[in-house]
matplotlib code that plots the C-alpha trace (Angstrom):
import matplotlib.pyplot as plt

x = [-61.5, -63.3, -63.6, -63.1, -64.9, -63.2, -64.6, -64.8, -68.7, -71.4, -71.9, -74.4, -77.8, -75.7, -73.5, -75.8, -77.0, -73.5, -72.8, -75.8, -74.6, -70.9, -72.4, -74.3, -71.6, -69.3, -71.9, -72.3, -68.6, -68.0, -70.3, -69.2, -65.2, -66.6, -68.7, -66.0, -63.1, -65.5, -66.4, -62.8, -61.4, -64.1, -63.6, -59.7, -60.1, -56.9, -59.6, -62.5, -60.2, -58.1, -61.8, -62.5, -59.5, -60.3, -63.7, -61.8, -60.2, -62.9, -64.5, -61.4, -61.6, -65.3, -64.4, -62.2, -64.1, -66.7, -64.5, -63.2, -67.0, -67.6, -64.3, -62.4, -59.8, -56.8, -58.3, -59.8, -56.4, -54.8, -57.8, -57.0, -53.4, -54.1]
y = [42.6, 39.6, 39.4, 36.1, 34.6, 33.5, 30.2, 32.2, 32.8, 31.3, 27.4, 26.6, 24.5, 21.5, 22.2, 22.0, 18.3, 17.3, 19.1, 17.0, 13.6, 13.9, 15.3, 11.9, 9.9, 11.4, 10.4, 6.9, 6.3, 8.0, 5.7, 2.6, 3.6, 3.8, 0.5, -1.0, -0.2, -0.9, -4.5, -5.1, -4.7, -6.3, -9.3, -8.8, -9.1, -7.0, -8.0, -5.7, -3.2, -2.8, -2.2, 0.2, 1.9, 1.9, 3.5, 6.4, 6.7, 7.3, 9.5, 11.6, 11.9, 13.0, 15.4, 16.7, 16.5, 18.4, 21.5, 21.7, 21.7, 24.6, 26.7, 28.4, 26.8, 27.0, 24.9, 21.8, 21.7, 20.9, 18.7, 16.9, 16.7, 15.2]
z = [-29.5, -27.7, -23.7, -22.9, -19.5, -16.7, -15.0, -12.1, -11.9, -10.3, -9.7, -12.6, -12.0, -13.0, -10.2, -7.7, -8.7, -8.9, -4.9, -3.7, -5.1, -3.7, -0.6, -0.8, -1.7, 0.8, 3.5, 2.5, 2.2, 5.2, 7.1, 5.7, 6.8, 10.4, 10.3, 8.4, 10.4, 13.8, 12.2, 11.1, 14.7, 16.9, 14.0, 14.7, 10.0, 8.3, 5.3, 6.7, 7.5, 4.4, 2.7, 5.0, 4.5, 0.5, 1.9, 3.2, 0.0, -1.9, 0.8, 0.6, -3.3, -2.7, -0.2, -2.7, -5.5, -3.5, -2.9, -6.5, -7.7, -5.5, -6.3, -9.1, -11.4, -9.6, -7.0, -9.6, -11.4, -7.6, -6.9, -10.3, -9.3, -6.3]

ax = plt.figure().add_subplot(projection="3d")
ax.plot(x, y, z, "-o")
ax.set_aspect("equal")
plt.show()
């Protein structure tokens, strides 16, 4: 009889790589909600702030993506749900 492995281990090297570029991406899409939203209300633009809006978005799928990558299973079928 077989044992079968649970993805429960260690992040592998790839893992790493991956956290660094959605800890990047987070950053950058973080920043560019703030400047965004700040541009879009001093220009009194529903434009510049619906884009940064869609910048949180995808800062929020980062963020998410960025726990999954660091947590079992369970966790990256709810992130994938989400």
């Amino acid at each position: 009889m077989e044992t079968m492995a649970c993805d429960c281990g260690h992040p592998s090297a790839g893992t790493k790589a991956e956290r660094r570029t959605l800890q990047i991406a987070l950053m950058l899409n973080s920043a560019m909600f703030v400047v965004g939203m700040a541009a879009g209300l001093w220009a009194q633009s529903s434009g510049l702030m619906a884009d940064a809006l869609d910048m949180l978005t995808d800062a929020t799928a980062y963020g998410l993506s960025l726990m999954a990558v660091t947590r079992g299973a369970r966790l990256k079928r709810e992130s994938a749900a989400v």
